[in-house]
C-alpha positions in Angstrom: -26.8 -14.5 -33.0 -23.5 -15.5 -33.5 -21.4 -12.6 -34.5 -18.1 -14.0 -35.7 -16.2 -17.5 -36.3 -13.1 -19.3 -36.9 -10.9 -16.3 -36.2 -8.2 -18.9 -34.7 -8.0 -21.1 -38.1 -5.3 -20.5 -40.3 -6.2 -20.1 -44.2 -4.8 -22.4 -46.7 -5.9 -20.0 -49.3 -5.0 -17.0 -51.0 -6.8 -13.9 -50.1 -9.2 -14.1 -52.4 -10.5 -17.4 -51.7 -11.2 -17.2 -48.4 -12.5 -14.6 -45.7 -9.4 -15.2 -43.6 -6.9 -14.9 -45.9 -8.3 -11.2 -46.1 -6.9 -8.1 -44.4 -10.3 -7.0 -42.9 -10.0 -11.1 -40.8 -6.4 -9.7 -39.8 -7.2 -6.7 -38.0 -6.0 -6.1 -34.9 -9.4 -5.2 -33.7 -11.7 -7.9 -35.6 -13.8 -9.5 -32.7 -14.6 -5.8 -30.8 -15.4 -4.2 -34.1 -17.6 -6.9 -34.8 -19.4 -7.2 -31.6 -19.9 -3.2 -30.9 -21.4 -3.3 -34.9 -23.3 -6.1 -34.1 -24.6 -4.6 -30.7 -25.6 -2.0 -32.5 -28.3 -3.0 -34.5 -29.1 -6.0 -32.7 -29.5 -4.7 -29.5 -31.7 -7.0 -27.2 -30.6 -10.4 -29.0 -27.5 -12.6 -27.2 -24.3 -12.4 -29.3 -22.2 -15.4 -29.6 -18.7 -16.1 -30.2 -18.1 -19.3 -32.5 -14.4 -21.1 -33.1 -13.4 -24.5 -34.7 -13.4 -27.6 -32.5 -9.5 -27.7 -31.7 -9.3 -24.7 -30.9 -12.6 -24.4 -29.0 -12.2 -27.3 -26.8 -8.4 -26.8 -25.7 -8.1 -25.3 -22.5 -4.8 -26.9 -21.5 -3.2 -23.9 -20.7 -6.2 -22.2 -18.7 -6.7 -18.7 -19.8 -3.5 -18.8 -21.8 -4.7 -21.0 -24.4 -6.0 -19.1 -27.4 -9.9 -19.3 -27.6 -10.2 -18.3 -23.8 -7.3 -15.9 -24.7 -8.8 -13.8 -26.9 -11.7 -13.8 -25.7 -10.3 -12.3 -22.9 -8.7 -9.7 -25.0 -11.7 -9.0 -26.9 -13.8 -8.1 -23.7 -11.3 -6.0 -21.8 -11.7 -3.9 -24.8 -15.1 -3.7 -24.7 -16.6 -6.7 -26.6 -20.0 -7.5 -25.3 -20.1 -11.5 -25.2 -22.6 -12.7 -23.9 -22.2 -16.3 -24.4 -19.4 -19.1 -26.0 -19.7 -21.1 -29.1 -17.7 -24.3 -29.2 -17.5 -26.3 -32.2 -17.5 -29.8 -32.9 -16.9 -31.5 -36.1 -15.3 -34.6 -35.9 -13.3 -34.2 -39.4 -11.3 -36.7 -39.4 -10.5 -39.7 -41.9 -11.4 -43.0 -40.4 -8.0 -44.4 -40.9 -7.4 -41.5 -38.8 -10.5 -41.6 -35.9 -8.1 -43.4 -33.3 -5.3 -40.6 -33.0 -7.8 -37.5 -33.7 -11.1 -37.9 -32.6 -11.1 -40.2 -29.6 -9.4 -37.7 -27.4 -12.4 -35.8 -27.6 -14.7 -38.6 -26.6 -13.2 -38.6 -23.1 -16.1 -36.9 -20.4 -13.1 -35.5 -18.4 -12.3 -33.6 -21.1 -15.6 -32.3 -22.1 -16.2 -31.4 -18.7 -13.4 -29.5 -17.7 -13.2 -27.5 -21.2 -16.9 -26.3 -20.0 -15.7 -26.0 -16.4 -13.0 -23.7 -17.3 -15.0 -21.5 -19.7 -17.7 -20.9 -16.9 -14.6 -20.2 -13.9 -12.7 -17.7 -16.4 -15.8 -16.0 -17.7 -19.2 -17.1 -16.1 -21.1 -17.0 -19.7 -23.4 -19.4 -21.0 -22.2 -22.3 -23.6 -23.4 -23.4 -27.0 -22.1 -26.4 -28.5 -22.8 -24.6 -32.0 -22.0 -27.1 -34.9 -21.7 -30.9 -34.4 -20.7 -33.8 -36.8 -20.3 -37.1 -35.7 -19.2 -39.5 -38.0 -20.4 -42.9 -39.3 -18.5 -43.0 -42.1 -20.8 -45.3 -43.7 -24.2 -46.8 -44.0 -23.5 -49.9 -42.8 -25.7 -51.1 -39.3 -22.6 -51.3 -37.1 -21.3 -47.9 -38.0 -24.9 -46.3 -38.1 -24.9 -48.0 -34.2 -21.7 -46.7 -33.4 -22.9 -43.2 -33.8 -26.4 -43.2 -32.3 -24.3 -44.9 -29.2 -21.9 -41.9 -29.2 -24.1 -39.2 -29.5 -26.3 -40.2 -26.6 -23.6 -40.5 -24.7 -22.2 -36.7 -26.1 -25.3 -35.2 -25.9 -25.9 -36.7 -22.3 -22.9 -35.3 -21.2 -23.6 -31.4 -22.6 -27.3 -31.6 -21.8 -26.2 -32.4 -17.7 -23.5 -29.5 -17.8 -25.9 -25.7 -16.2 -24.6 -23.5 -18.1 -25.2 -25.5 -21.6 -27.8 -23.4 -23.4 -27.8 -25.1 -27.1 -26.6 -28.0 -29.0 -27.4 -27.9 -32.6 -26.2 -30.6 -34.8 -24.7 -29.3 -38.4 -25.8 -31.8 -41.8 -29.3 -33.2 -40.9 -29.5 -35.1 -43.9 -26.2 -37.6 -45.7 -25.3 -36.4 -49.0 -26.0 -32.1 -49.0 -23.4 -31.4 -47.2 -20.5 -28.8 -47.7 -17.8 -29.0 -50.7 -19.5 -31.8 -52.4 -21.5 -32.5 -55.2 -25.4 -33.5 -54.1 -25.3 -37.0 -53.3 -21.3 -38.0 -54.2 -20.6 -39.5 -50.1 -17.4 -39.5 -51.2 -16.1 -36.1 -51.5 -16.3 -32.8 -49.1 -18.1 -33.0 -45.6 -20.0 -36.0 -47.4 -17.5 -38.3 -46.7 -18.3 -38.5 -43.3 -22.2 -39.6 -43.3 -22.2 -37.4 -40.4 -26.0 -36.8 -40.5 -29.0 -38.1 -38.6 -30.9 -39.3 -42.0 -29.4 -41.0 -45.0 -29.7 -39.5 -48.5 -33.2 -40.6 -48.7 -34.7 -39.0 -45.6 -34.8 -42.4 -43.6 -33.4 -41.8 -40.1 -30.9 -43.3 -39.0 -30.4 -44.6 -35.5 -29.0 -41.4 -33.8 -31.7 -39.3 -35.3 -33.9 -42.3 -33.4 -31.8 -41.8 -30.2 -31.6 -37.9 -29.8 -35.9 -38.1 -30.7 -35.9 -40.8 -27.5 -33.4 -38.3 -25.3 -35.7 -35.1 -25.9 -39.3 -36.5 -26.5 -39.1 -39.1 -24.1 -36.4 -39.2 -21.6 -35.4 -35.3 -21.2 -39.3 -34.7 -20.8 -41.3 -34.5 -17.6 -44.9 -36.6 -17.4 -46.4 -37.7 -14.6 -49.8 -37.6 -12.7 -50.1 -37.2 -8.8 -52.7 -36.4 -6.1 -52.9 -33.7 -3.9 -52.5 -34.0 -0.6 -54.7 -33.0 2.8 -53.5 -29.2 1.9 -54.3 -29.5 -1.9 -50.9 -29.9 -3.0 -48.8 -31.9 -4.7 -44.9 -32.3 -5.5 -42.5 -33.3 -8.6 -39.3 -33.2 -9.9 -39.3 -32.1 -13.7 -36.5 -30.9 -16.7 -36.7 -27.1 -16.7 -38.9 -25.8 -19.4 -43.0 -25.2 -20.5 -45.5 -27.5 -18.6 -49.2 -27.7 -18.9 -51.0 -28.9 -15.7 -54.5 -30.3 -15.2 -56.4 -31.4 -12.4 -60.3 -31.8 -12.7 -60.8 -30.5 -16.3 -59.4 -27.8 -15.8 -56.2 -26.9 -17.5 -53.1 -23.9 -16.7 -49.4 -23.4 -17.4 -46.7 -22.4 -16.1 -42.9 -22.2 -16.8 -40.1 -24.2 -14.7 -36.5 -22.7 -15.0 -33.3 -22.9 -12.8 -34.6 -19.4 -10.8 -37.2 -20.5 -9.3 -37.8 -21.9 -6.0 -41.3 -22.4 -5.6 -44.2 -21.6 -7.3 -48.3 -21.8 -6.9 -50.5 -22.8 -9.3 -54.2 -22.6 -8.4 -56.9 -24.2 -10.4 
């Protein structure tokens, strides 16, 4: 669940027109009271902390910059965190994609903003909102994304203490501040989703199907050897086993050392 978000963006608009322009956003106290409320009556779920993508993935000054900051601040006074939300829209113009976004393409950056979160506060990571532009529908820009993405997704997926990565507009053209189908205007603008307007997918929807379905995903047969037993390296997660029609499961997860399954 994630409890709050954005408290590190400034508001361009009046009070009124936005939740943190209001006073409640500006209190001192914002991110405990809303974790002990949310603690509460939520009491066995894991609550997450969200913040924007600039914010979220500069760490330059260690635990002095401002997400790990008050973060910090929030738990010493008795926030219960239990795991980090870091943004990442790529919102940028394309004019612009050179200067803005590229710097967070770089690997060494990704993995020592999620390097530093787990030394300062050893709690689990969620890459919570993703959009990666294309900017248009044409095959080299379509491309250009599913190429990224793999490569962005690879990257999170091989980090251990990456929990989630969930990807914001599925679909071009219902996105945020936009009229339905206008790609010109609002979050549209980007064709930052995995299927065009008309439910086709494009190539990264493709590529992320190929990276779960396929390559993240453990298949294999073997045969036992003179003591019955056979060996494999898998993915963590749910596996079904079956050796002479007969079937069982069993779960693999980072805990476990060894395990017997008897059929």
């Amino acid at each position: 669940m994630e409890v709050i978000n954005e408290t590190l963006c400034n508001s361009r608009l009046t009070p009124e027109g936005n939740r943190r322009g209001s006073l409640f956003f500006r209190e001192s106290d914002l991110i405990e009271w809303s974790f002990k409320t949310a603690r509460a009556v939520l009491p066995k779920n894991e609550l997450i902390i969200n913040e924007a993508t600039e914010q979220a993935w500069d760490v330059t000054r260690g635990e002095r910059s401002w997400y790990p900051l008050s973060i910090a601040y929030a738990m010493e006074r008795g926030a219960e965190i239990d795991a980090i939300g870091l943004q990442y829209h790529m919102f940028y113009k394309k004019e612009d994609e050179a200067k803005c976004a590229v710097p967070f393409f770089s690997p060494s950056k990704l993995y020592s903003a999620m390097d530093s979160y787990y030394a300062m506060f050893g709690k689990p990571l969620q890459v919570t909102e993703i959009t990666l532009p294309a900017y248009s529908n044409e095959a080299q820009d379509e491309e250009l994304q599913a190429d990224l993405l793999e490569k962005l997704y690879s990257i999170w997926f091989s980090h251990p203490v990456m929990e989630a990565v969930i990807y914001w507009n599925l679909v071009d053209g219902y996105a945020a501040f936009a009229p339905q189908g206008d790609m010109t205007a609002g979050e549209n603008y980007y064709h930052g989703g995995l299927m065009r307007f008309d439910l086709t997918p494009k190539p990264a929807y493709e590529r992320l199907h190929d990276l779960f379905h396929s390559r993240w995903t453990t298949n294999g047969e073997g045969v036992t050897d003179a003591n019955g037993e056979v060996r494999f390296r898998g993915f963590k997660g749910e596996y079904e086993v079956e050796a002479d029609g007969k079937k069982d499961g069993f779960t693999l997860n980072q805990d476990i050392n060894g395990m017997e399954i008897s059929l």
